[in-house]
C-alpha positions as a LaTeX table, in Angstrom:
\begin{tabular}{lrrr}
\hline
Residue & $x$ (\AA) & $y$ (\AA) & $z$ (\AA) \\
\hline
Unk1 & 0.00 & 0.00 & 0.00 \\
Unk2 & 1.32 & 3.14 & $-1.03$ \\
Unk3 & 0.28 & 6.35 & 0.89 \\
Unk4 & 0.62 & 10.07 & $-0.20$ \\
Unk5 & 0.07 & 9.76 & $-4.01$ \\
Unk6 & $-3.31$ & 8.19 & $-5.25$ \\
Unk7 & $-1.84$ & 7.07 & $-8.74$ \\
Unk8 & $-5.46$ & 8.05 & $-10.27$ \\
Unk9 & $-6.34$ & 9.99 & $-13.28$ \\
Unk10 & $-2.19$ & 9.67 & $-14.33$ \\
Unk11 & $-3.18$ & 7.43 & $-18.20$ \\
Unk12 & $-0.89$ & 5.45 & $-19.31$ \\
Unk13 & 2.07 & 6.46 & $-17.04$ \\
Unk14 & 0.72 & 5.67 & $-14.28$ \\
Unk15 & $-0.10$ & 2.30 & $-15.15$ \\
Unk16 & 3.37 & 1.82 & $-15.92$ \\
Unk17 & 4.60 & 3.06 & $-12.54$ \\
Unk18 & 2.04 & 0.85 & $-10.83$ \\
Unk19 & 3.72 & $-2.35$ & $-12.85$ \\
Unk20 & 6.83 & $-1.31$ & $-11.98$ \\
Unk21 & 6.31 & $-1.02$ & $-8.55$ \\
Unk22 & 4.61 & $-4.56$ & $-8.68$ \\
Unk23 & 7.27 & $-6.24$ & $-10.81$ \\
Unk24 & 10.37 & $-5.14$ & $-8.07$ \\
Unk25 & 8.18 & $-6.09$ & $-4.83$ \\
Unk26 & 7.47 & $-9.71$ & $-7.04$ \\
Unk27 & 11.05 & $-9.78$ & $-7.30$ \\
Unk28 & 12.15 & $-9.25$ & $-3.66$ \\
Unk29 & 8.95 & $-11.42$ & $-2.54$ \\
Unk30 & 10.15 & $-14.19$ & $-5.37$ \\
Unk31 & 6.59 & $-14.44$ & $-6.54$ \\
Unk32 & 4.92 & $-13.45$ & $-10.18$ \\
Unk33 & 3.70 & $-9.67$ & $-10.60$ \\
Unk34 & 0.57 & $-10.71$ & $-11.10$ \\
Unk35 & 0.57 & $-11.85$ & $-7.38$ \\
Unk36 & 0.75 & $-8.44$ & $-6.62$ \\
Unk37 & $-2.04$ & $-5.94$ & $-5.89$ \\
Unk38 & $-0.98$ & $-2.47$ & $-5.56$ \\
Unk39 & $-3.00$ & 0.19 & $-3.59$ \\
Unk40 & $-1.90$ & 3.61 & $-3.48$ \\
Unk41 & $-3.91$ & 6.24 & $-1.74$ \\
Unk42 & $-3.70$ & 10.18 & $-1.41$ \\
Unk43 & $-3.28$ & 13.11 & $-4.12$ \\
Unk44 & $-4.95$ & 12.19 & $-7.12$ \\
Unk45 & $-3.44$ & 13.25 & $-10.75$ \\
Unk46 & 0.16 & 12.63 & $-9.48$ \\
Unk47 & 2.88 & 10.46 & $-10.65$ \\
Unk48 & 4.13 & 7.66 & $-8.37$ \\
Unk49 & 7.71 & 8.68 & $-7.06$ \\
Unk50 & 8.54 & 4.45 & $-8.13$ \\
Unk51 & 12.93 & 5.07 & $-7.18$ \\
Unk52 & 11.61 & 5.87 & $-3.68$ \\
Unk53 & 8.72 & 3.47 & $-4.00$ \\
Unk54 & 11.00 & 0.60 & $-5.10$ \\
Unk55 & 13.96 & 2.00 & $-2.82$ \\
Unk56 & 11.72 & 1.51 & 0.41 \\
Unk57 & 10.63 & $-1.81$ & $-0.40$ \\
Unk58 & 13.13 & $-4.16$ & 1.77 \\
Unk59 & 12.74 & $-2.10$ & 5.05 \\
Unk60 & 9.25 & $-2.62$ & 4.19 \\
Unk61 & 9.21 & $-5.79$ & 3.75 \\
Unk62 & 11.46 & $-6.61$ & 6.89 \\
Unk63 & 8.84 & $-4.48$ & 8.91 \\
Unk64 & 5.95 & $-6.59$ & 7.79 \\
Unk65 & 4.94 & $-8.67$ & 10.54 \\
Unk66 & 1.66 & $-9.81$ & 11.67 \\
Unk67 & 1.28 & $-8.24$ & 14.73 \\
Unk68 & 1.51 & $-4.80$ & 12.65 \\
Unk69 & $-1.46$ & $-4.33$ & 10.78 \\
Unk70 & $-2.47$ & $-1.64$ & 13.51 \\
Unk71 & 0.41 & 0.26 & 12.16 \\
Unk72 & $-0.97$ & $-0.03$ & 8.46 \\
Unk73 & $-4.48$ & 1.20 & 9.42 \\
Unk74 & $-2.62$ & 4.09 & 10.96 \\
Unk75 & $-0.25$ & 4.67 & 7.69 \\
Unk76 & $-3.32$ & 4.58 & 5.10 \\
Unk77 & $-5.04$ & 7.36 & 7.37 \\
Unk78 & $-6.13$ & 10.26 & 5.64 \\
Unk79 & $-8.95$ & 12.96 & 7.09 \\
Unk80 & $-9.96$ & 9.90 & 9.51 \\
Unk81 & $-9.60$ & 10.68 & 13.27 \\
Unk82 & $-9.00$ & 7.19 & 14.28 \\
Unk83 & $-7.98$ & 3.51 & 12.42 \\
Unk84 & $-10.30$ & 1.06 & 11.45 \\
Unk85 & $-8.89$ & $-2.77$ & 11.72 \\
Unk86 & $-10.21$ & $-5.68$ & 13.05 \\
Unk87 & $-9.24$ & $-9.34$ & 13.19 \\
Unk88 & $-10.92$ & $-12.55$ & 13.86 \\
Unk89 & $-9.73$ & $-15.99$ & 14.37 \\
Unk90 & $-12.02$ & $-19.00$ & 11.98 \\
Unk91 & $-11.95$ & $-22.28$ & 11.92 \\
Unk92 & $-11.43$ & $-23.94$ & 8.26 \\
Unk93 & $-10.89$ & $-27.43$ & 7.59 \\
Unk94 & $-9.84$ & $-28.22$ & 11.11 \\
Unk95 & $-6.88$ & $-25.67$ & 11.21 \\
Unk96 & $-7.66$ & $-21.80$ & 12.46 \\
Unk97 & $-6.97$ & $-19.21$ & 10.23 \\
Unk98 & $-6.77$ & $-15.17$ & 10.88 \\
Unk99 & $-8.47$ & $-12.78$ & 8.99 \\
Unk100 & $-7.54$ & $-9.41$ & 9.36 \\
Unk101 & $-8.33$ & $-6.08$ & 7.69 \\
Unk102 & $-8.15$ & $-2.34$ & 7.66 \\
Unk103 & $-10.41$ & 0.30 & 5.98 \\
Unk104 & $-10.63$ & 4.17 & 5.61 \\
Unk105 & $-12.67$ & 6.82 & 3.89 \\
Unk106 & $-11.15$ & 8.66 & 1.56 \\
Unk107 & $-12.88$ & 12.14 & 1.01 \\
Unk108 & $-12.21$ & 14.20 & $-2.61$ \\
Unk109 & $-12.70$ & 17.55 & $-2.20$ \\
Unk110 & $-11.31$ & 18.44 & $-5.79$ \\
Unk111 & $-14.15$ & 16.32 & $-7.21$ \\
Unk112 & $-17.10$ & 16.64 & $-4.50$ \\
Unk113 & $-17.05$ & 12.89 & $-4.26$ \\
Unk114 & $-16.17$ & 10.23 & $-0.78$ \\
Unk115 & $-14.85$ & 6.57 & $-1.03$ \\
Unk116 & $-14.16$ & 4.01 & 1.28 \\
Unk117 & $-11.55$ & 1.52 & 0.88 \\
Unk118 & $-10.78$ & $-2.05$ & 2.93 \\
Unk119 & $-8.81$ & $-4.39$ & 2.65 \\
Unk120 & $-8.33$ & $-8.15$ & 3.93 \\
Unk121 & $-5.88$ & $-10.28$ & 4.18 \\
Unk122 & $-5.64$ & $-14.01$ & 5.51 \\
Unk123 & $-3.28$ & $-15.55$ & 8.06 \\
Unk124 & $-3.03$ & $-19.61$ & 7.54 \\
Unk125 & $-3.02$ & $-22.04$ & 5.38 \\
Unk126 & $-6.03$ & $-24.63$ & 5.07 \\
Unk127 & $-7.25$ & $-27.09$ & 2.46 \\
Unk128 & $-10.68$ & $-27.39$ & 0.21 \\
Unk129 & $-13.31$ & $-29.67$ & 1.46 \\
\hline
\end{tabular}
């Protein structure tokens, strides 16, 4: 999740900054881009800064821990006066699994308009019935 610089209304660009964000996290994480789902959030009809995206990346990922996502509620913050997250523990297949996620609103004054964004992400691994 990228912070500070929506990536929105930027064409073709910033579709190209978004991959290439995508493609050097896939290659630090030693997955395939299209594993990766990039979120950015903030000033719309700016280009990505990617060197400082892409330079950021390994403290990032050696700061991603599960006991954090209070941290990233906090970080994607923007006129809200407090973080939304919550987490519950399931039961799936016989093993327990954590889901976890974090939302915001996301106001646009330029263009009289509100969002609200969430994500979720899950903690476990458990097999198909």
């Amino acid at each position: 999740i990228n912070t500070g610089n929506a990536n929105a209304g930027t064409g073709a660009k910033g579709m190209a900054d978004a991959r290439a964000t995508a493609d050097a996290l896939a290659q630090l994480l030693k997955v395939k881009p299209q594993q990766i789902l990039p979120f950015s959030t903030g000033v719309i009809m700016e280009n990505l800064p990617v060197d400082r995206i892409v330079a950021g990346l390994p403290a990032a990922i050696a700061d991603a821990q599960t006991q954090h996502w209070a941290k990233a509620a906090e970080g994607i913050m923007t006129t809200d006066t407090v973080p939304k997250a919550y987490s519950a523990q399931v039961v799936l297949s016989g093993q327990t699994v954590t889901i976890t996620g974090n939302a915001f609103a996301k106001p646009c004054v330029k263009f009289k308009l509100n969002a609200f964004e969430c994500r979720l992400a899950r903690v476990g691994r458990y097999a198909a019935e």
